[in-house]
C-alpha positions in Angstrom: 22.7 -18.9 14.1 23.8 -15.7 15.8 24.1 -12.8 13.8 26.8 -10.3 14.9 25.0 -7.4 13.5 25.5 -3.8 15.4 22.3 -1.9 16.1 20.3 0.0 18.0 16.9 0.7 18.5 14.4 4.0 18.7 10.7 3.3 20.2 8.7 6.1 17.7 6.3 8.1 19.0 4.8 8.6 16.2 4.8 8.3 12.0 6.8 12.1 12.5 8.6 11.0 15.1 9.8 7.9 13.4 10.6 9.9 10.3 12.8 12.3 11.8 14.8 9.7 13.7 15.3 7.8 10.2 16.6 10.7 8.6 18.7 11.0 11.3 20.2 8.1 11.1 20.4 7.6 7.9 22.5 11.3 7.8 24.6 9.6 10.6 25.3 6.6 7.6 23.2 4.0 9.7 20.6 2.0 7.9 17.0 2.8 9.2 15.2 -0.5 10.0 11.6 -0.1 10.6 9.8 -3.1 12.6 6.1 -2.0 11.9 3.7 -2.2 9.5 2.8 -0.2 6.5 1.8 2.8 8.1 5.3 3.6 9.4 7.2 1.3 6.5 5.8 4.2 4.1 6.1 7.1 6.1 9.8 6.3 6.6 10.1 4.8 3.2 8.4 8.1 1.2 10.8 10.2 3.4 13.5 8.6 2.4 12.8 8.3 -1.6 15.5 10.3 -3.8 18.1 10.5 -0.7 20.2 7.8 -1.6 19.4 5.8 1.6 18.6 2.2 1.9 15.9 0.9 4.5 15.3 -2.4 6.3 12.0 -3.6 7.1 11.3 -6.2 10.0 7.0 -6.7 10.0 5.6 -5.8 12.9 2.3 -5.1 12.3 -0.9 -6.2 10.7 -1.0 -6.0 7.3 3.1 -6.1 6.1 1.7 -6.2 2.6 5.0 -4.6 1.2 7.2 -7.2 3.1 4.8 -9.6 1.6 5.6 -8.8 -1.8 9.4 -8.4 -1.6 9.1 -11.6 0.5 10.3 -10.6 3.8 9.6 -13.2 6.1 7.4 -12.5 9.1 9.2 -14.6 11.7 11.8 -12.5 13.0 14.7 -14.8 12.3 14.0 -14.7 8.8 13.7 -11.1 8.5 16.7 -10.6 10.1 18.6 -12.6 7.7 17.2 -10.6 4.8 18.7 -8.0 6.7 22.1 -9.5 6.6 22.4 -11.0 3.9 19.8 -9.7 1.6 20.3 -7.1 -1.7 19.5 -3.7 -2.0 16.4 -3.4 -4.6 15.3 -0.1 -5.9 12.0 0.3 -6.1 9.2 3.0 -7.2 7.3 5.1 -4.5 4.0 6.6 -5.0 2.7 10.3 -4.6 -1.3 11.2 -4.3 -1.4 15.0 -4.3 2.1 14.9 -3.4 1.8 12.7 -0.6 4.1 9.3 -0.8 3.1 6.2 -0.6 4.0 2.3 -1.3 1.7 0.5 -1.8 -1.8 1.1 -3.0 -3.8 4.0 -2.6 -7.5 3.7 -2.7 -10.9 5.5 -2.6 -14.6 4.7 -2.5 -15.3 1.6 -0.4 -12.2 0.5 0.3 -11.1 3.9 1.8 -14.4 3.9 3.9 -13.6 0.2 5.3 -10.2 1.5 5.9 -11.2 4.0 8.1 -13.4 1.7 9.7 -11.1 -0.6 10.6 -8.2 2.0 11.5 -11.1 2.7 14.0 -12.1 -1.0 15.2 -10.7 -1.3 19.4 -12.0 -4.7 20.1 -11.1 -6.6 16.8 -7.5 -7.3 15.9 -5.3 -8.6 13.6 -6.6 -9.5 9.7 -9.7 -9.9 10.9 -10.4 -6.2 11.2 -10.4 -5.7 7.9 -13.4 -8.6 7.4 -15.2 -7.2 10.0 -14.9 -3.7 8.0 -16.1 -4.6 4.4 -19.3 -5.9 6.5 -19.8 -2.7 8.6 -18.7 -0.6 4.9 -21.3 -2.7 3.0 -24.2 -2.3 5.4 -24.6 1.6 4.6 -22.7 2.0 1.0 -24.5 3.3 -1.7 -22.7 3.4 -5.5 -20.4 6.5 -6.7 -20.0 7.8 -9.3 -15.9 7.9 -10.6 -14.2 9.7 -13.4 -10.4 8.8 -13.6 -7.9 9.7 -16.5 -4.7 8.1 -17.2 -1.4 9.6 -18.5 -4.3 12.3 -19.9 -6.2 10.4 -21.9 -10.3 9.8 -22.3 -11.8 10.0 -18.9 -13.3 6.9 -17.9 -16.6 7.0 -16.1 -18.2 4.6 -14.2 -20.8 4.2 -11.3 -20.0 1.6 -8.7 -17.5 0.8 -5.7 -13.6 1.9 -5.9 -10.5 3.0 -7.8 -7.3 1.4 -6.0 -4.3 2.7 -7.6 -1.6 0.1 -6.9 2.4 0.8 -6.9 2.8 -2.6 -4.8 0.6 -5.8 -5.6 -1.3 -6.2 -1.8 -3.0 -4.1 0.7 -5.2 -5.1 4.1 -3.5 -8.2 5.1 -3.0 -10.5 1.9 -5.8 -8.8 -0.7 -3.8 -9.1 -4.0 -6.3 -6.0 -5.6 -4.0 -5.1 -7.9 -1.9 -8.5 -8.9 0.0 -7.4 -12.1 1.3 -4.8 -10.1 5.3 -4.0 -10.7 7.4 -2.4 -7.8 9.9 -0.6 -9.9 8.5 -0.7 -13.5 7.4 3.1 -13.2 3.8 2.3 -13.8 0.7 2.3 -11.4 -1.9 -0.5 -11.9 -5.8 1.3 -11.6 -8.1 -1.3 -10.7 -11.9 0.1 -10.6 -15.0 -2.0 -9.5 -18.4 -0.8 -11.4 -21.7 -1.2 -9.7 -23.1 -5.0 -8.9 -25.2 -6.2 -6.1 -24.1 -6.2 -2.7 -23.9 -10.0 -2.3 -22.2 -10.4 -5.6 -19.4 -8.2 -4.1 -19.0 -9.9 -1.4 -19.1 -12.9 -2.4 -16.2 -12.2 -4.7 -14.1 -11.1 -1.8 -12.0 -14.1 -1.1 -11.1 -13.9 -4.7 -8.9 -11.2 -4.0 -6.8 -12.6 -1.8 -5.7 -14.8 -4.9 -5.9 -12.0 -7.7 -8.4 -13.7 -9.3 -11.1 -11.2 -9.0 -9.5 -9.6 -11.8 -11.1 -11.5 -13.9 -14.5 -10.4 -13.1 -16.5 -8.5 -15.7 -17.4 -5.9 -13.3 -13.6 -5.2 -12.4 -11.1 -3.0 -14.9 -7.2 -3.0 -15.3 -5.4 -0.2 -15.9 -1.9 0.8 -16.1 -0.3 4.3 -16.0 2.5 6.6 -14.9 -0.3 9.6 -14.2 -3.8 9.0 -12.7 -6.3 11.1 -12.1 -8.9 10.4 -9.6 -12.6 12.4 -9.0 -16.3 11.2 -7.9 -19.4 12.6 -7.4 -19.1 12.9 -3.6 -16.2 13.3 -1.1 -13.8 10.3 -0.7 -10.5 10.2 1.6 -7.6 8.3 -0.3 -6.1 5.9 2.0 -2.6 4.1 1.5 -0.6 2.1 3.5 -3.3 2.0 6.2 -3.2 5.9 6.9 -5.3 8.9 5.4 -3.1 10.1 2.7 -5.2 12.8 1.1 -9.1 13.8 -0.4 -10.5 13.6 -3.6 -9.5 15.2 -6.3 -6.8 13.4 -6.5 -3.2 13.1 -9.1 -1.2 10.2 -8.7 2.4 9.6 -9.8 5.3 7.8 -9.5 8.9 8.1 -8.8 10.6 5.4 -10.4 13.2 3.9 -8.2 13.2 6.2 -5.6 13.9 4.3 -2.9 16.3 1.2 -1.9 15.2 -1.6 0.5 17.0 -4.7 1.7 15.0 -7.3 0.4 15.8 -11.1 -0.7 17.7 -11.7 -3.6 15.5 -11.8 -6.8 15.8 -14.6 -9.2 18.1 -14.9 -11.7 
């Protein structure tokens, strides 16, 4: 079916460059659609929290974990009917040390085999990420992690990660964080303690189902305020970029930010 559907399109140069043109259009009363992945999805979409604009998001790269959990499709025809005949749904947007994000934000391991695979030339597509828990889990040695929520007792442990999920998924499908709400004002804080390395791995697939969350070694949090520290220097990467460093506060803005998305059950 043809969709008579006005647009026009802007090759970005980069996550500033494609910022600055969504402003613009958005200030012009277009609607900024972003075909991408979750790199640009949350630069744009953190820009454009509290303005009042709506964005539309076509995935176009190799994660699209937030189209995932709104249920965008990936073929194009089916995202572009979202587009035209989808709702507008409010949803929260994350800050780390004032930085916004969508999705999850995450340090230890996981921010380690992020940068790993934000590095990897040869390997593409989900299998990057694979290939970067391996090269990750070759040199890692346990942290040590101290994180407080909404100010309460710190909670210390030794071991992998703290992901800090506004959205459900992250790297191409892994559902770390699966009770995760997109506009209930909360962050999920999923931790991993110390195990061996071939129990960890092992348990890998499970994430992809959100069942891992049922391992002893794994704890569920839930928050507005998190605070995040370790015992050595972490980067804290969401929506596949470098977002900030440890120390690190995390927040929410509830409902900052409207996307076109499919209808949600009534």
């Amino acid at each position: 079916m043809t969709r008579q559907v006005p647009y026009r399109v802007v090759r970005t140069k980069s996550l500033q460059h494609g910022i600055e043109e969504a402003r613009r259009a958005a200030e012009a009363g277009e609607i900024p659609v972003v075909m991408s992945g979750d790199g640009l999805v949350g630069a744009i979409g953190g820009a454009l929290a509290q303005t009042g604009a709506s964005m539309g998001i076509l995935p176009g790269g190799r994660g699209n974990d937030l189209a995932r959990v709104l249920g965008i499709p990936k073929d194009p025809s089916g995202s572009v009917a979202v587009l035209a005949d989808g709702d507008e749904r409010e949803i929260d947007v994350g800050e780390a040390n004032g930085q916004r994000f969508l999705c999850i934000a995450s340090c230890g391991f996981d921010s380690e085999a992020n940068r790993i695979a934000n590095e990897a030339k040869v390997i593409r597509g989900n299998l990057v990420y694979a290939y970067a828990a391996f090269r990750t889990l070759a040199a890692w040695k346990p942290a040590a992690f101290k994180v407080v929520v909404d100010g309460g007792a710190p909670f210390e442990f030794k071991g992998y990660s703290v992901a800090v999920g506004n959205s459900q998924a992250y790297g191409g499908g892994m559902f770390v964080a699966p009770n995760a709400v997109l506009d209930d004002g909360l962050l999920d804080v999923i931790t991993v303690s110390d195990v061996s390395k071939l129990r960890y791995i092992s348990n890998l697939p499970k994430v992809f189902k959100g069942e891992h969350i049922q391992n002893e070694e794994v704890t569920e949090m839930r928050g507005a305020t998190v605070e995040i520290s370790a015992d050595r220097d972490f980067a804290v990467y969401a929506d596949g970029e470098h977002l900030t460093d440890l120390p690190a506060t995390l927040r929410t803005l509830t409902r900052a930010l409207k996307v076109i998305a499919p209808a949600l059950p009534t």
